[in-house]
Backbone as CSV, one residue per row, in Angstrom:
resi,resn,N_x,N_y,N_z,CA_x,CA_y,CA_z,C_x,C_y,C_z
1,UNK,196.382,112.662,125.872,195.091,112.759,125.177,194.225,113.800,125.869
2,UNK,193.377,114.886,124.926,192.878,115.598,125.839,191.119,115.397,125.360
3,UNK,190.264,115.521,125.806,188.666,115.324,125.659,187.912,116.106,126.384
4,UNK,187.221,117.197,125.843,186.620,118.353,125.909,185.298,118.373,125.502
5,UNK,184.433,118.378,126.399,182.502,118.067,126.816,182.076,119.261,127.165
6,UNK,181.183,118.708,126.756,180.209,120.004,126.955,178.939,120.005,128.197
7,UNK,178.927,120.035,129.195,177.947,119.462,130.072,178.196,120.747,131.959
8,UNK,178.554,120.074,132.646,178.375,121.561,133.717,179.845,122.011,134.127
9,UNK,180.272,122.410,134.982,181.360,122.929,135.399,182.093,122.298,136.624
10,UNK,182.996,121.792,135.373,184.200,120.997,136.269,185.276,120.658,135.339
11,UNK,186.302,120.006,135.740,187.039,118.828,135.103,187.529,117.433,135.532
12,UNK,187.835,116.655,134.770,188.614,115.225,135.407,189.680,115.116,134.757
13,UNK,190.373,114.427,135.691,192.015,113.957,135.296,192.035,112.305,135.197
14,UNK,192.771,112.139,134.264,193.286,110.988,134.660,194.202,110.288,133.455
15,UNK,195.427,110.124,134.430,196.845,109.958,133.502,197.257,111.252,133.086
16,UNK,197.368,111.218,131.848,197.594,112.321,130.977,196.107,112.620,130.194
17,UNK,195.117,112.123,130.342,193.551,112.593,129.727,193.610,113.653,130.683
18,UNK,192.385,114.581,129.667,191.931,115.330,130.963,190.250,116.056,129.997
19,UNK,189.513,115.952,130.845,188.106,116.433,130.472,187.937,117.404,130.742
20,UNK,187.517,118.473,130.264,186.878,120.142,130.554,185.641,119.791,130.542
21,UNK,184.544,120.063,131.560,182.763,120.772,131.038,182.735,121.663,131.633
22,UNK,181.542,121.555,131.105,181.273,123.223,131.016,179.288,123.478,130.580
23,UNK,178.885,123.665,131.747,177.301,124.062,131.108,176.879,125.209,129.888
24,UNK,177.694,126.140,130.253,177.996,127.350,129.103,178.752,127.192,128.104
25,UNK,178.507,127.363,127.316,179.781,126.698,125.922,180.622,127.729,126.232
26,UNK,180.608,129.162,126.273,181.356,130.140,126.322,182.534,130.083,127.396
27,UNK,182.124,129.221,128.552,183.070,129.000,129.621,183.956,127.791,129.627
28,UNK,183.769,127.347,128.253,184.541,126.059,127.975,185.646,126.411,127.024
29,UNK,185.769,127.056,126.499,186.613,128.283,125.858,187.830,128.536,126.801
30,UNK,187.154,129.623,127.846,187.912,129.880,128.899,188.737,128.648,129.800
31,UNK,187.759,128.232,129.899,188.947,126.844,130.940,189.959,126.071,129.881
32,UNK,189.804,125.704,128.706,190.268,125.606,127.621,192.028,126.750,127.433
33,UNK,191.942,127.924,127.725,192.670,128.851,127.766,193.517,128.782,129.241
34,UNK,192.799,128.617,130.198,193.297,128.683,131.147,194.328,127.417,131.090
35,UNK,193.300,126.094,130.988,194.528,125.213,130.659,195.829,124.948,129.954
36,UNK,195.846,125.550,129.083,196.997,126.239,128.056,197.782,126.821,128.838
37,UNK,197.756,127.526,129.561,198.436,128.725,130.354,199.381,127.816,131.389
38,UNK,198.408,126.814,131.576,199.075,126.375,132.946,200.366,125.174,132.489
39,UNK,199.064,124.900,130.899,200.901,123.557,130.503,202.316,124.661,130.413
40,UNK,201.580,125.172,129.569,202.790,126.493,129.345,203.597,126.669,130.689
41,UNK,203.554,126.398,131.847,204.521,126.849,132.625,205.400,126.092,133.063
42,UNK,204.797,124.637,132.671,205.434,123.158,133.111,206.266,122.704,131.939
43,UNK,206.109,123.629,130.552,206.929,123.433,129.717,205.875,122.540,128.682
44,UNK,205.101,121.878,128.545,204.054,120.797,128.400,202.917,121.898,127.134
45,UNK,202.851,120.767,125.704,202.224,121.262,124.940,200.825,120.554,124.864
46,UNK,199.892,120.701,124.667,198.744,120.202,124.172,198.884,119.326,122.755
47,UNK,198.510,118.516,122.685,198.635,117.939,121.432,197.046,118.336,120.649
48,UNK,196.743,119.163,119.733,195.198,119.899,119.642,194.939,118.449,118.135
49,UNK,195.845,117.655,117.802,194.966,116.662,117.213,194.525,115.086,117.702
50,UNK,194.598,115.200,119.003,193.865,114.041,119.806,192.900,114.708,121.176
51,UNK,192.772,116.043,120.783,191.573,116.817,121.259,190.733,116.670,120.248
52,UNK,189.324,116.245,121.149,187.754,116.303,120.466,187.104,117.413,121.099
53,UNK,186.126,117.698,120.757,184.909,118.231,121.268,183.223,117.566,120.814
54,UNK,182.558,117.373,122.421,181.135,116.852,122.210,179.970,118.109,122.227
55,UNK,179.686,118.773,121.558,178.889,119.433,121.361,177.657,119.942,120.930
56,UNK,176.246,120.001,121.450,175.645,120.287,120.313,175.667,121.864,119.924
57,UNK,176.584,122.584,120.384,177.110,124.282,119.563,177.606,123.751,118.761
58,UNK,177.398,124.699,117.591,178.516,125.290,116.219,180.003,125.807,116.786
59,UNK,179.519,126.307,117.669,181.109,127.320,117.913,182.050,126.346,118.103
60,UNK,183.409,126.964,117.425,184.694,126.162,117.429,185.172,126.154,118.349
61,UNK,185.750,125.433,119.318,187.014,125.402,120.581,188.169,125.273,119.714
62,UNK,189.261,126.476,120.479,190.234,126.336,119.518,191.396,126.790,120.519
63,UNK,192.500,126.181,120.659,193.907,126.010,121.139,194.801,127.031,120.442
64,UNK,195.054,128.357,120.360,196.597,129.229,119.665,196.024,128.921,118.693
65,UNK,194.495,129.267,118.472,194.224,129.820,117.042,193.607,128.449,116.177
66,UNK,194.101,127.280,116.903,194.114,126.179,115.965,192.682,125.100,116.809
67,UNK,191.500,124.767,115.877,190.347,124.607,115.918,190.748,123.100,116.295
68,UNK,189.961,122.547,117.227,189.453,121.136,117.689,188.249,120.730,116.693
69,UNK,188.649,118.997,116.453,187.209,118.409,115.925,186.385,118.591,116.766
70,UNK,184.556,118.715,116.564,183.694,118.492,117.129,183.581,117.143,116.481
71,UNK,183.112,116.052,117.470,182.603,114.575,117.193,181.175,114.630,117.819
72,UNK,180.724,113.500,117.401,179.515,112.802,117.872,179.610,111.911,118.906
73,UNK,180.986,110.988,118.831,181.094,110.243,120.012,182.766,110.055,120.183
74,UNK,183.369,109.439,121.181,184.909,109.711,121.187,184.657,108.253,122.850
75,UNK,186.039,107.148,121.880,186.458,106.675,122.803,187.091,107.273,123.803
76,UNK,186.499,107.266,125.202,186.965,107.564,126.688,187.384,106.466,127.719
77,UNK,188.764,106.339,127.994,188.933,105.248,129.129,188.287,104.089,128.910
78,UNK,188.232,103.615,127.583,187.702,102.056,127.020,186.206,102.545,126.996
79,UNK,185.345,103.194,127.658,183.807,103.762,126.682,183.909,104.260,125.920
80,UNK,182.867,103.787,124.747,182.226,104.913,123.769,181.232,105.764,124.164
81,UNK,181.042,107.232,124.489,180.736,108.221,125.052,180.113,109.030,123.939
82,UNK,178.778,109.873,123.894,178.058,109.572,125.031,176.929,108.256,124.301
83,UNK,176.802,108.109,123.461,175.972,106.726,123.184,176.320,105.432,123.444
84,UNK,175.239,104.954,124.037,175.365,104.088,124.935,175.084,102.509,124.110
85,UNK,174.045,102.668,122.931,173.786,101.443,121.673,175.440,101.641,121.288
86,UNK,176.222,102.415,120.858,177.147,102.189,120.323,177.754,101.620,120.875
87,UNK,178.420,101.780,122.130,179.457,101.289,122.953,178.656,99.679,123.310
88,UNK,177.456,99.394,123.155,176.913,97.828,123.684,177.632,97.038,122.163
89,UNK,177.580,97.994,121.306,177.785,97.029,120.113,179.029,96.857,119.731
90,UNK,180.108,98.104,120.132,181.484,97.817,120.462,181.985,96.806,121.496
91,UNK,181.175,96.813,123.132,181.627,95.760,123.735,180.888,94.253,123.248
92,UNK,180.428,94.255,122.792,179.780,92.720,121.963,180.778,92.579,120.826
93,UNK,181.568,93.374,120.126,182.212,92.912,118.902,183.649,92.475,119.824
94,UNK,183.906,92.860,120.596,185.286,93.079,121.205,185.285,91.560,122.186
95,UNK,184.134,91.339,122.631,183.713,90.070,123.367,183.922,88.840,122.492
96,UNK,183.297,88.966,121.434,182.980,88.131,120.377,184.697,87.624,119.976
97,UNK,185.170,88.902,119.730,186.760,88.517,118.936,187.547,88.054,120.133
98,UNK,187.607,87.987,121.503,187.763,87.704,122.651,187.914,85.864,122.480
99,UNK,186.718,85.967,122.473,185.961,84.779,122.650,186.658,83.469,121.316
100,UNK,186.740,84.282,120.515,187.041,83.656,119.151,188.717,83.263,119.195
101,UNK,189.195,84.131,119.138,190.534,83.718,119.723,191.267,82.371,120.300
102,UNK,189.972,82.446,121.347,190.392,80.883,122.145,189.591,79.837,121.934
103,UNK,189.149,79.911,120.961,188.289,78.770,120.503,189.043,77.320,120.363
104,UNK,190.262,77.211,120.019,191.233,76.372,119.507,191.996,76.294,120.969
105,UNK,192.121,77.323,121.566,193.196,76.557,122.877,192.174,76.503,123.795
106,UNK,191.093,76.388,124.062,189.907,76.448,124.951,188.954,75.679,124.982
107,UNK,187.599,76.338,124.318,186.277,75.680,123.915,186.458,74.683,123.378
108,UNK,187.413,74.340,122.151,187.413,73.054,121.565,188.226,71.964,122.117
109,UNK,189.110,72.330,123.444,189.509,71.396,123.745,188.742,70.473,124.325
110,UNK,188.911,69.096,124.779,187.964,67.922,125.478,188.968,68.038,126.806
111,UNK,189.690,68.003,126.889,191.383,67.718,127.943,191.009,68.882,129.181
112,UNK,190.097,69.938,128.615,189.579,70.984,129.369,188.373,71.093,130.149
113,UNK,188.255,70.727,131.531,186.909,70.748,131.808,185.721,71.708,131.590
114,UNK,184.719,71.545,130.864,183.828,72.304,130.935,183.381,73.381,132.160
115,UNK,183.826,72.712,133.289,183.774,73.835,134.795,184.674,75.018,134.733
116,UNK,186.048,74.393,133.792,187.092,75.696,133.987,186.830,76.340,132.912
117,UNK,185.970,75.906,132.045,185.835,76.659,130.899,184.687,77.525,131.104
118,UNK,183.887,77.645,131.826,182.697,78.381,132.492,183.725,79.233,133.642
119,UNK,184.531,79.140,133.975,185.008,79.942,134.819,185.861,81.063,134.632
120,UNK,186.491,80.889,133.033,187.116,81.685,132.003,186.352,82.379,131.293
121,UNK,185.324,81.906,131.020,184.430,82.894,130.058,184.042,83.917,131.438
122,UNK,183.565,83.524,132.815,183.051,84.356,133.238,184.173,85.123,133.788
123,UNK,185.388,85.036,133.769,186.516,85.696,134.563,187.489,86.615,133.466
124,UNK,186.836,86.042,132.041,188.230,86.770,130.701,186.962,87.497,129.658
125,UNK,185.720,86.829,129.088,184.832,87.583,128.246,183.772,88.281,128.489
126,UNK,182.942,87.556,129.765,182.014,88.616,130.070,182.370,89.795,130.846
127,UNK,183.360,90.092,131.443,184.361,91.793,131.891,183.909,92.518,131.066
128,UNK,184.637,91.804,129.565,184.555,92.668,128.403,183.624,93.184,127.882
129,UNK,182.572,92.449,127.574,181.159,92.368,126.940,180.414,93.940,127.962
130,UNK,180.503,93.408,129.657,179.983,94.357,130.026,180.334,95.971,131.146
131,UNK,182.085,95.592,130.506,182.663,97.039,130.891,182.347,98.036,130.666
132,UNK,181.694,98.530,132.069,180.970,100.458,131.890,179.497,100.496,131.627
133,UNK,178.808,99.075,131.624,177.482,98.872,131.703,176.475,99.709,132.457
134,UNK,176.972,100.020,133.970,176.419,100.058,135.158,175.793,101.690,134.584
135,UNK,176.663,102.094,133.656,176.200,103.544,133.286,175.457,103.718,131.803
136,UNK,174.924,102.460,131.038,174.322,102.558,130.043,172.701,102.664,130.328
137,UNK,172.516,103.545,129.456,171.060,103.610,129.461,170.195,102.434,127.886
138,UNK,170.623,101.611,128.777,170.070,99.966,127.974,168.834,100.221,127.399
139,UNK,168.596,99.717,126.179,167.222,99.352,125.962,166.966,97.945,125.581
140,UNK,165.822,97.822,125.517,165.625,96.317,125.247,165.883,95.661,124.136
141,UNK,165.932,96.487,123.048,166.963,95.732,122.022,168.004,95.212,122.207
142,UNK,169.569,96.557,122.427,170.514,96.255,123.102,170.384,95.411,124.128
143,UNK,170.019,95.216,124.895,169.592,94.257,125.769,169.463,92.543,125.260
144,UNK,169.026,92.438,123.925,168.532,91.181,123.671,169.747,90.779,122.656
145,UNK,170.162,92.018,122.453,171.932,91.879,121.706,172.766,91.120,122.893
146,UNK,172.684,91.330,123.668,173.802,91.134,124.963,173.446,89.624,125.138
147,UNK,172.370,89.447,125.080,171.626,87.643,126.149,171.701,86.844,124.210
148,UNK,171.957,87.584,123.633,172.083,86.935,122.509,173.501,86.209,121.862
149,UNK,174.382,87.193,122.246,175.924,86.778,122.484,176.493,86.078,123.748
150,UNK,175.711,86.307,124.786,175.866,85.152,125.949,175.257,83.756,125.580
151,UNK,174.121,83.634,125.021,173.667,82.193,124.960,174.492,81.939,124.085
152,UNK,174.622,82.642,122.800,176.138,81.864,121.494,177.267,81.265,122.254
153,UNK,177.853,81.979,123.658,179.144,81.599,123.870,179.065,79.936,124.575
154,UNK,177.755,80.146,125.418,177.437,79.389,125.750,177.096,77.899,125.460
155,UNK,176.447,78.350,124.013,176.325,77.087,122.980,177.615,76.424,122.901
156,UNK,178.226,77.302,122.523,180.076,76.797,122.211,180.609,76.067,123.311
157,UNK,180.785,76.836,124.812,181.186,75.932,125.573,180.681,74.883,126.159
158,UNK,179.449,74.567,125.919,178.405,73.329,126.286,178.378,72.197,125.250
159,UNK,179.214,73.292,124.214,179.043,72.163,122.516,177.818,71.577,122.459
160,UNK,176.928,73.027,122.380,174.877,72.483,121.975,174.635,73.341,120.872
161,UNK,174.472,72.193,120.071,173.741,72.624,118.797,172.612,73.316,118.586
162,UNK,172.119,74.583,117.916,170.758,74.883,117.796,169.783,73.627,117.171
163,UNK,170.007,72.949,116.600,169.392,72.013,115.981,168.793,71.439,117.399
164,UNK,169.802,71.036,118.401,169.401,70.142,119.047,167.831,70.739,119.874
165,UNK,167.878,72.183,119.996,166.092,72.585,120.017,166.543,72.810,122.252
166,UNK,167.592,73.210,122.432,167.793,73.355,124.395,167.062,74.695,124.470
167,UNK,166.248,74.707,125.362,165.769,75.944,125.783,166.864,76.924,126.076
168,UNK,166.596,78.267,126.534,168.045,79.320,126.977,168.051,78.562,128.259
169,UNK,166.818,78.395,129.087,166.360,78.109,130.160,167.160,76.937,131.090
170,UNK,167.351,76.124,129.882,167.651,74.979,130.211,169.546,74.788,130.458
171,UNK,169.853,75.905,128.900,171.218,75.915,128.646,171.713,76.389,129.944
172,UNK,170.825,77.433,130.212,172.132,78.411,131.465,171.964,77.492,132.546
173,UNK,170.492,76.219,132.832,170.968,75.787,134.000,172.034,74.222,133.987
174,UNK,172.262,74.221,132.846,173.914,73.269,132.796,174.767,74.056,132.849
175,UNK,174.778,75.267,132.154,175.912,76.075,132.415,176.226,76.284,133.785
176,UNK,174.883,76.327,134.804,175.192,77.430,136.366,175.769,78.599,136.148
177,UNK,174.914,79.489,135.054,174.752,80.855,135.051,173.336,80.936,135.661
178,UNK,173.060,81.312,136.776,172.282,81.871,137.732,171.649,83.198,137.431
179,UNK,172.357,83.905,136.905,171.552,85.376,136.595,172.286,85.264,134.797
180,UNK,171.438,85.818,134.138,171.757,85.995,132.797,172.742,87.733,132.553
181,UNK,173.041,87.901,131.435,173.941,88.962,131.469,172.958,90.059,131.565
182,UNK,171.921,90.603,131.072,171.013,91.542,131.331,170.819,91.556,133.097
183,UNK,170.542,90.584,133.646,170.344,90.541,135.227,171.589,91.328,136.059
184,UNK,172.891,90.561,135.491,174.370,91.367,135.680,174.196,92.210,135.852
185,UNK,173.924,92.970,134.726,173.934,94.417,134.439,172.838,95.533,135.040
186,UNK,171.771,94.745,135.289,170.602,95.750,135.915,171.719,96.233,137.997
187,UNK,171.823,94.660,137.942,172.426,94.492,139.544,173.456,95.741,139.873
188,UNK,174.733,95.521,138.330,175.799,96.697,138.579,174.777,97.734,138.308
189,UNK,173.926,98.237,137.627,173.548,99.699,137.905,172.535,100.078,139.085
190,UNK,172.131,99.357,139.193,171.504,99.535,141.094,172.670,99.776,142.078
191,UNK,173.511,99.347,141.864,175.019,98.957,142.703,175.653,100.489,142.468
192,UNK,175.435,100.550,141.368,176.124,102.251,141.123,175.424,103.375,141.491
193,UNK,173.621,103.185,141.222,173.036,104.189,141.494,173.011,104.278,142.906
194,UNK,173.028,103.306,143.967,172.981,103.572,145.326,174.525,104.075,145.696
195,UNK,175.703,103.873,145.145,176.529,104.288,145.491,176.535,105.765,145.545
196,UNK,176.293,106.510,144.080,176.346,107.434,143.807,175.264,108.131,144.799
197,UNK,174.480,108.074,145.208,173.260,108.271,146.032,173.715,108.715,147.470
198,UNK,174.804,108.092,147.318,175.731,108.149,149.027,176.628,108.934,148.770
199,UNK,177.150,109.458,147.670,178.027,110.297,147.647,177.560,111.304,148.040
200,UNK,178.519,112.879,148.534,178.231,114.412,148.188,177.366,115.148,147.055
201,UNK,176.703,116.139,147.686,176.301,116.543,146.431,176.644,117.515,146.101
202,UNK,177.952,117.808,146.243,179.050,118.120,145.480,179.886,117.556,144.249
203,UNK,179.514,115.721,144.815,180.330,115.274,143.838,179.971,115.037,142.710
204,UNK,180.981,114.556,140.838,180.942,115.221,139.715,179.224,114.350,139.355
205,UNK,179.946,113.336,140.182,178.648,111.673,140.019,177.052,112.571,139.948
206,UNK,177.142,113.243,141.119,175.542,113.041,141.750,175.207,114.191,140.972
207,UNK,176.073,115.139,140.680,175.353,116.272,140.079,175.672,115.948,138.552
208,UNK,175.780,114.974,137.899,175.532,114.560,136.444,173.993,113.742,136.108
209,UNK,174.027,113.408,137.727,172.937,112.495,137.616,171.627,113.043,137.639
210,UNK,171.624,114.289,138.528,170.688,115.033,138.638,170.437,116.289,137.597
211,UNK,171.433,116.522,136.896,171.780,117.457,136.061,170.095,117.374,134.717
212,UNK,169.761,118.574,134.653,168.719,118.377,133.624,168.874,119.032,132.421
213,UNK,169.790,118.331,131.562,170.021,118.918,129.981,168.727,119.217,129.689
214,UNK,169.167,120.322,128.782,168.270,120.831,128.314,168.807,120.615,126.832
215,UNK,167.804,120.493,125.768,168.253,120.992,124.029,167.032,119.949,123.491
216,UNK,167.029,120.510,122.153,166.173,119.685,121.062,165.982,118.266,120.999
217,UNK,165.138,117.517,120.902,165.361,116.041,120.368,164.237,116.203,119.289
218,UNK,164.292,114.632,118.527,164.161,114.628,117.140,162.208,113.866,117.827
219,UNK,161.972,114.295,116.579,160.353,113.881,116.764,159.804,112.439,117.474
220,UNK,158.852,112.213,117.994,158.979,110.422,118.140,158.702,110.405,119.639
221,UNK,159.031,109.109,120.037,159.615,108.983,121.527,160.891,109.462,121.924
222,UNK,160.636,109.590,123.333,161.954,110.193,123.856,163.162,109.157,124.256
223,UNK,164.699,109.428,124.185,164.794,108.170,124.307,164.922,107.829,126.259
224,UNK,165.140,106.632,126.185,164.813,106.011,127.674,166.016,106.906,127.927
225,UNK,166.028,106.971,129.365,166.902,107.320,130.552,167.200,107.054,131.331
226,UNK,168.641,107.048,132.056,169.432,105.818,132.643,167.985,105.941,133.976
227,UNK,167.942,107.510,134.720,167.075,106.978,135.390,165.944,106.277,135.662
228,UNK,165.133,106.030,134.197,164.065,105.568,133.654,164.648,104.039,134.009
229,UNK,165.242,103.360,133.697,165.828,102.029,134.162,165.922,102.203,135.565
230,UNK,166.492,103.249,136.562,166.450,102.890,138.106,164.871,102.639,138.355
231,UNK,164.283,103.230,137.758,162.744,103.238,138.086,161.994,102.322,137.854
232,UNK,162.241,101.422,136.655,161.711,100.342,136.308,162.468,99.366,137.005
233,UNK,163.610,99.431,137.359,164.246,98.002,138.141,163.697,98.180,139.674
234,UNK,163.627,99.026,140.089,162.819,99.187,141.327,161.445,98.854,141.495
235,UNK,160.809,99.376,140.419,159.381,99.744,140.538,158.861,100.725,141.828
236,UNK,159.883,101.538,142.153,159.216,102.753,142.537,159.872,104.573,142.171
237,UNK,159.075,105.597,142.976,159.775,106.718,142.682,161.461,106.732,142.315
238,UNK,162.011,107.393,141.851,163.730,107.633,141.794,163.797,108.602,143.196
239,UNK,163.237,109.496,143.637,163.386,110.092,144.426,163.264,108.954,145.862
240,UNK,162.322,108.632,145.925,162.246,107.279,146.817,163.703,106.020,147.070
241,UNK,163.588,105.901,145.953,164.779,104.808,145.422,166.049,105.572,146.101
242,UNK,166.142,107.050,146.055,167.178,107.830,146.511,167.307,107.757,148.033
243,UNK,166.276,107.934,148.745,166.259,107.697,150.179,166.473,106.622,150.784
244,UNK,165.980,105.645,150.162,166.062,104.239,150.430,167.848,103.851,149.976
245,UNK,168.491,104.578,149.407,169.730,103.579,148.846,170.832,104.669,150.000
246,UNK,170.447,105.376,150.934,170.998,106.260,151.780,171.594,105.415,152.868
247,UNK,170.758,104.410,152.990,170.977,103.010,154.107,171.944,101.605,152.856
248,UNK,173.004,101.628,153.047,173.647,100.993,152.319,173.492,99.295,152.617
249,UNK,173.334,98.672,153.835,173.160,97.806,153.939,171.924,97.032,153.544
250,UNK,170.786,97.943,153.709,169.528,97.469,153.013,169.123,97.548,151.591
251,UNK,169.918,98.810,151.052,170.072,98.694,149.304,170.693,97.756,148.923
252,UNK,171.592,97.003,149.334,172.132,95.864,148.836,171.604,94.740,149.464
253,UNK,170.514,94.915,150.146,169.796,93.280,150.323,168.793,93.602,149.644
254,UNK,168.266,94.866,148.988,167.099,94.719,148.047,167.548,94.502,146.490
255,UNK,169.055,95.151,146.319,169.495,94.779,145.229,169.550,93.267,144.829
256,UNK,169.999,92.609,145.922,170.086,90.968,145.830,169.173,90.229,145.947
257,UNK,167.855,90.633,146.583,167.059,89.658,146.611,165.333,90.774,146.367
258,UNK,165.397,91.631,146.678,164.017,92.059,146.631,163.852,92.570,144.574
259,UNK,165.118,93.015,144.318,165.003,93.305,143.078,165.336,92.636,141.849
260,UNK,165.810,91.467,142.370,166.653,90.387,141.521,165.827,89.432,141.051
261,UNK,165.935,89.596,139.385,164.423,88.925,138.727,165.530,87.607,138.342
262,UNK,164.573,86.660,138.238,164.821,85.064,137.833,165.160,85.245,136.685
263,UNK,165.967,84.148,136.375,166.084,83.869,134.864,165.284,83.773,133.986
């Protein structure tokens, strides 16, 4: 599979994928060519119809003449790329059918303790629900999508009726879910942004992160940004937040306890 972006200058491997960017569209062309050259010597063809291109250029990328789709978004390594509502609503449908599945050898059994059944959902559906989170730029909708399909599963394995009127409050504390799935998820992207923070700044991480696209957006508000979430889960500078996550042992005692909101 090959997947071809448009963003600064590099590539990634992995398996048989392989990503080209490129800040210049014109130099994405070229590495594009170059890569050609090089299967060509290993004997190794490109397959040019499970090549995409993410672009906002017109110009065609094209393989021996023969033109690549431009897409809007393209499953990558189990993400949907680069929108981030899409892929929350792909891992919520994928959770959901997860979940559904074992309704009959699981949730509905009685023979099954409710403890091991809290220990399966958190060890087999919520993975799913929030694989590749740590890099979404969440909003609070999506957000209320996510705590909305956690309390459902929850209902199910507690066997609590909405009728019966349980607070969420109340549900998660029979469940002993301690942090809700939004909490999860703020935690893994603090967890990522201090990682990445410690990396080189050489590496592809830190200079995507810092990277300042430039191009058009549509009238309105702008939309949020992943760093806009480091900033609000902190409540201070990102640049700050950057110095501070340089000391790894203390970013992860502020991740766990100085930044870690209650249920």
């Amino acid at each position: 599979m090959q997947f071809i972006a448009y963003q600064l200058n590099f590539d990634i491997r992995y398996a048989d994928d392989t990503t080209l960017i490129a800040a210049v569209f014109e130099k994405l062309q070229i590495a594009t060519d170059q890569l050609q050259e090089a299967c060509k010597k290993y004997g190794m063809k490109i397959n040019t119809d499970k090549c995409k291109v993410i672009s906002s250029s017109t110009t065609n990328i094209t393989i021996e003449n023969e033109r690549m789709e431009n897409v809007g978004e393209f499953n990558f390594l189990g993400s949907l790329v680069p929108n981030s509502a899409l892929d929350v609503k792909r891992r919520i449908a994928m959770a959901n059918s997860a979940f559904g599945r074992m309704k009959k050898t699981v949730w509905s059994r009685r023979d099954i303790s409710t403890k091991l059944k809290l220990r399966l959902y958190n060890a087999l559906i919520l993975p799913i629900a929030i694989y590749g989170s740590e890099t979404w730029s969440l909003t609070q909708y999506d957000a209320n999508k996510l705590n909305v399909f956690e309390n459902n599963c929850l209902r199910a394995i507690l066997n609590v009726r909405l009728i019966e009127h349980v607070s969420i409050k109340e549900l998660r504390k029979r469940a002993g879910q301690h942090n809700c799935i939004e909490n999860i998820i703020r935690k893994r992207r603090l967890q990522w942004f201090g990682h990445v923070c410690r990396m080189s700044d050489e590496s592809i991480q830190k200079r995507v992160m810092k990277e300042d696209f430039k191009g058009k957006r549509r009238r309105g508000r702008p939309h949020k940004r992943w760093l806009d979430l480091i900033r609000e889960d902190t409540g201070i500078p990102v640049a700050t937040a950057e110095k501070y996550a340089k000391d790894k042992i203390k970013w992860r005692k502020n991740v766990n306890t100085k930044w870690a909101k209650p249920l």
